[in-house]
N, C-alpha and C positions, 0 to 999 in steps of 0.2 A: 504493500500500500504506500501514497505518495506521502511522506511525513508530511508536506507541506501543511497537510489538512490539521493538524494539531495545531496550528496560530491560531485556529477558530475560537477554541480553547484558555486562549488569552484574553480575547476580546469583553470578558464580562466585569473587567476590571470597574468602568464603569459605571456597571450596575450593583456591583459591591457598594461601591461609595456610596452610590444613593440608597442603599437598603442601610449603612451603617449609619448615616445621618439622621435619615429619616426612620430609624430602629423599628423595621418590619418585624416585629415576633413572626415567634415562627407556626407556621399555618394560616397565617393573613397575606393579605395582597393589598397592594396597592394599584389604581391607574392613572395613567399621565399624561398629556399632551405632548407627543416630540417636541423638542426645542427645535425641531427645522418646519412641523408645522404650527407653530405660534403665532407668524407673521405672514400669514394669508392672507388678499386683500378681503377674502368674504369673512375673516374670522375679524378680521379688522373692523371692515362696514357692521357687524354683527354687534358687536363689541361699544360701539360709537354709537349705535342703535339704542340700543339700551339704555348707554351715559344718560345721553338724550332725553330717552324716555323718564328714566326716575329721574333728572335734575327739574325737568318741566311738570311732574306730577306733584314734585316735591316744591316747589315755587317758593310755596307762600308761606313754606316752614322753613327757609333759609337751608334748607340744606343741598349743598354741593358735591356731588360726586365723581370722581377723577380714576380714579379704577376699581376695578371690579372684582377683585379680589381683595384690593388693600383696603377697601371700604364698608363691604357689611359683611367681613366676615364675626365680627361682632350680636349682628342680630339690631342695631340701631336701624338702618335704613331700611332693613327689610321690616321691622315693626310698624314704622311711618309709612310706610310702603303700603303692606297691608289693611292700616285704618281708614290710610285715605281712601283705596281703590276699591274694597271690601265693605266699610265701617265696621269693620272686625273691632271688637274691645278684645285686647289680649290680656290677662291677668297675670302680668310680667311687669319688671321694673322697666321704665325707657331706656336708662343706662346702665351697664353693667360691666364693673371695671376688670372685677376680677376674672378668672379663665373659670370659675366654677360656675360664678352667676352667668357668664357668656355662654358656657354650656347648658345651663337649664335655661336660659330664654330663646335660645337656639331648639332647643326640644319643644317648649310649648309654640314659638313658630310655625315649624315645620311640621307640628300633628295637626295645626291650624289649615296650614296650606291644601296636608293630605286629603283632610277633612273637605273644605271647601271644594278641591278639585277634585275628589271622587275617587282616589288613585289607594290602592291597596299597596302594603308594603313593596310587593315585588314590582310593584309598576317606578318604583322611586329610583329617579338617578341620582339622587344625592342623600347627604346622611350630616349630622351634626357635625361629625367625627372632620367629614371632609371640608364642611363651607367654614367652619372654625381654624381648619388649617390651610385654609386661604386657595382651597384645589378648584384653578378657574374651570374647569371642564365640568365641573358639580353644579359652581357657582351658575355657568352658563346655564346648563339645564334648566335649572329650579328658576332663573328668570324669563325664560322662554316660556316656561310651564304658567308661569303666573302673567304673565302677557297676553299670551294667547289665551289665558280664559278671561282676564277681567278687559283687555283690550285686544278682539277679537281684528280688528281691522288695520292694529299697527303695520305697517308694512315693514316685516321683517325679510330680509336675503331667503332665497329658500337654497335648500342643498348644498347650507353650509357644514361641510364636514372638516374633521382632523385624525389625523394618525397618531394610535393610540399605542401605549405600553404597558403590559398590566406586568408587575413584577409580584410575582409569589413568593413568598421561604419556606420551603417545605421538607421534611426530614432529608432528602437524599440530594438538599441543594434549593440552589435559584430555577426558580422555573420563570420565564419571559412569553408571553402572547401578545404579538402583534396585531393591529385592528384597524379597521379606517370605520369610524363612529359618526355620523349625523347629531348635527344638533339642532337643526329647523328640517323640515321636513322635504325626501327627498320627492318631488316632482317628475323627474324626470327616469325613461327606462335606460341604465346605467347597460352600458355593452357588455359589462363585465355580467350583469345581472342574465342575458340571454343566451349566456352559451353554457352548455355543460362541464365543468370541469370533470377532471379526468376519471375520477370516482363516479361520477354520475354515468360518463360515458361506460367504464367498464362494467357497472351493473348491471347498464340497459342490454348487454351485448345477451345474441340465447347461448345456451349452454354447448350448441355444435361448432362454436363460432371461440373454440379454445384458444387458438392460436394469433387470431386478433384478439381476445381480452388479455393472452401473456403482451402483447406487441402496446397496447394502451398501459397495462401495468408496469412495464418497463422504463415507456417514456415517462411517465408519472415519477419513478423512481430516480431518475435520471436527472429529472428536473431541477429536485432537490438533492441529491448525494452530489450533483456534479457543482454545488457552491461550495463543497469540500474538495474540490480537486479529483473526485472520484468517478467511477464508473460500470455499472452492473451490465454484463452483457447475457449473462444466463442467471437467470432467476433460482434455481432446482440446486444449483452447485453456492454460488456464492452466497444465499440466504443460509447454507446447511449452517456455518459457523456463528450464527446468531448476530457478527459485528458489522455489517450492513444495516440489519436489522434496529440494533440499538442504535444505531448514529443516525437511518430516517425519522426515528422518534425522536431521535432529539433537534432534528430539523424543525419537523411539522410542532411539533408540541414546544420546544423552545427551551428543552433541559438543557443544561452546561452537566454535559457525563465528567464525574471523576474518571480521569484513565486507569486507575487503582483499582475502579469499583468492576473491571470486565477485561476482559485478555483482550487487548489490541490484534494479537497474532498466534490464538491459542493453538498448543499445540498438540491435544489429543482430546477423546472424546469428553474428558472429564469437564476440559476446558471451554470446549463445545458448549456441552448442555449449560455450565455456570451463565455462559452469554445470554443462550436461549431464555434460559429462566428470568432474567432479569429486565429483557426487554417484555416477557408476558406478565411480569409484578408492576412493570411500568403502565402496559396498557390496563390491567386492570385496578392499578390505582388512580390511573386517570380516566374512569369510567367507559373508557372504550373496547372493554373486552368482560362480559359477561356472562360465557361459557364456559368449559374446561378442553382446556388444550393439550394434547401430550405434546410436550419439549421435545421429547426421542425421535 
């Protein structure tokens, strides 16, 4: 195999630092806005929308808002926000200095907001935890969501979207999933949305038709082992040793493998099945595999 594909390896340096700073315990996740999609002109227009919006709803209460993160993540603007657009009485201090009282005004908020807009836990893109630490891709949501209900005709951007990060800690390391997330609604049919990717294609294929679903399985595999420098050309032989295997998972799915944790280049059956078995504890701790498999 090409060593070269071991720098892959290095590259989570990165996202170390930001799980140590931001002290992800372990079995939590975090998500985040690339720093390269930030400065988008529609996340921009989006953004300046908004300012907008709560600086001219807010007029006549003197309050001025400059960014949207460094501004309510406290729970002030969004209380005044609320009374005015709602007449919501919230049964909360206006001001709340400390981070405890900013956490429970931020709670009886945002049950307010659920409340009003009809949204059940799971429908919720934001959370105390996150508009408190200042996470604009929360912040966004949760103003969008209260816009478009109390002011249905704002003219917001549509098919403002951003590339997303979600960093997990999980026992066997950092897991990373990439995303491209909407935040106004997307209007349009995206190209990407009318073709089948290659799992869909190899599903549809019938069962006489073996040799085109290896030849689509293939190129699927290819697609992504070959950002490793790598390359499958028979599926039957080079899956046997399981380290194909675990290095597409950790493609698709976004594990950083210890190299410690599986024989890079095992060299008997022992070694074998160790691989095999670890890429099926993988899939079935990541909910993708829900039968029993023999490794053998």
């Amino acid at each position: 195999m090409d060593p070269d594909f071991l720098n892959v390896f290095t590259q989570p340096a990165a996202v170390n630092q930001f799980v140590t700073e931001n002290a992800i315990p372990q079995g939590e996740k975090r998500k985040l806005i690339k720093p390269s999609s930030r400065n988008t002109p529609k996340l921009e227009e989006l953004q300046l929308l908004l300012i907008d919006w709560i600086n001219t709803t807010l007029k006549e209460e003197h309050i001025v808002v400059k960014s949207l993160e460094e501004d309510l993540y406290d729970g002030l603007v969004l209380h005044h926000l609320l009374e005015n657009l709602g007449s919501l009485k919230l049964d909360v201090d206006k001001i709340a200095l400390t981070e405890k009282k900013q956490r429970q005004k931020l709670s009886v908020i945002l049950e307010a907001v659920a409340k009003c807009l009809q949204l059940e836990e799971s429908q919720l893109k934001w959370s105390v935890e996150s508009i408190l630490t200042k996470d604009l891709l929360s912040t966004l949501h949760l103003l969008v969501a209260i816009a478009k209900h109390f002011k249905p005709n704002l003219a917001m951007p549509s098919n403002v979207q951003v590339e997303t990060i979600t960093i997990e800690n999980t026992s066997r390391g950092l897991k990373t999933t990439n995303a491209v997330e909407y935040i106004t609604e997307n209007k349009e049919n995206l190209e990407a949305q009318s073709k089948d990717d290659a799992f869909d294609e190899l599903f549809s294929r019938a069962p006489d038709k073996l040799d085109a679903v290896k030849k689509v399985f293939l190129q699927f595999v290819n697609q992504h082992i070959g950002k490793l420098g790598l390359s499958v050309k028979d599926i039957e032989s080079q899956f046997a040793d399981g380290v194909i295997l675990l290095l597409l998972i950790g493609q698709l799915e976004g594990y950083f493998l210890n190299l410690r944790d599986f024989f890079l280049t095992p060299a008997s059956t022992t070694e074998m099945l160790h691989n095999v078995n670890l890429a099926l504890d993988l899939l079935t701790d990541g909910g993708l595999l829900n039968f029993s498999v023999n490794s053998e």
